[in-house]
C-alpha positions, 0 to 999 in steps of 0.5 A, a space after each residue: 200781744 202774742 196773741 196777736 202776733 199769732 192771729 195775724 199770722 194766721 190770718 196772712 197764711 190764709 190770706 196767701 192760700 186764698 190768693 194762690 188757689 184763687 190765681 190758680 182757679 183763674 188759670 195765672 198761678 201754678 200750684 208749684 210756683 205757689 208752693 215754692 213763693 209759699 216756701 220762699 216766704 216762710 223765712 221771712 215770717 218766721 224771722 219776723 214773727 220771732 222779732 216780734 215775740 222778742 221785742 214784745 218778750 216781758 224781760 221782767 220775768 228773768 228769761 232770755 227770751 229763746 221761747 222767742 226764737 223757738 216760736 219764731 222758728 216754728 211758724 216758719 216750719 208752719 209756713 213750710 210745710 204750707 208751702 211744701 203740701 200746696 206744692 205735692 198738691 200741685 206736682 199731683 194735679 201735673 201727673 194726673 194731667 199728664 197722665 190722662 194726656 
């Protein structure tokens, strides 16, 4: 079942990427505001993810099911960093537009 927990993850990460840059070649979304829902939303999939893992966890194996937790915490620091490297990207394109103004 973590496996896919895991694929749809990255499946609605890529979705999300391909939504903003999308909206962004279209001229309606900025890749700062992209970045910062993209940074906004990395809670929530890390919380839920980590939910998930729990409730699917196998507590016949004697564990606590922190792995959970840990799991959880790291595709939301994934999500993050996603959401901090589209921002950079998007804080980039500003200055270099700026600049050639």
């Amino acid at each position: 079942m973590e496996n896919l927990i895991l694929t749809l993850f990255i499946l609605i990460l890529i979705l999300l990427n391909v939504v903003f840059f999308t909206l962004f070649k279209k001229g309606k979304l900025n890749l700062m505001v992209s970045g910062i829902l993209m940074m906004v939303l990395a809670p929530v999939i890390g919380f839920s993810s980590g939910t998930l893992f729990l409730h699917f966890y196998d507590w016949s194996s004697g564990g606590t099911g922190e792995g959970a937790g840990y799991g959880g915490a790291f595709l939301g620091l994934i999500t993050v960093a996603n959401g901090v490297l589209i921002l950079v990207i998007g804080i980039i394109m500003w200055i270099l537009n700026f600049v050639k103004k």
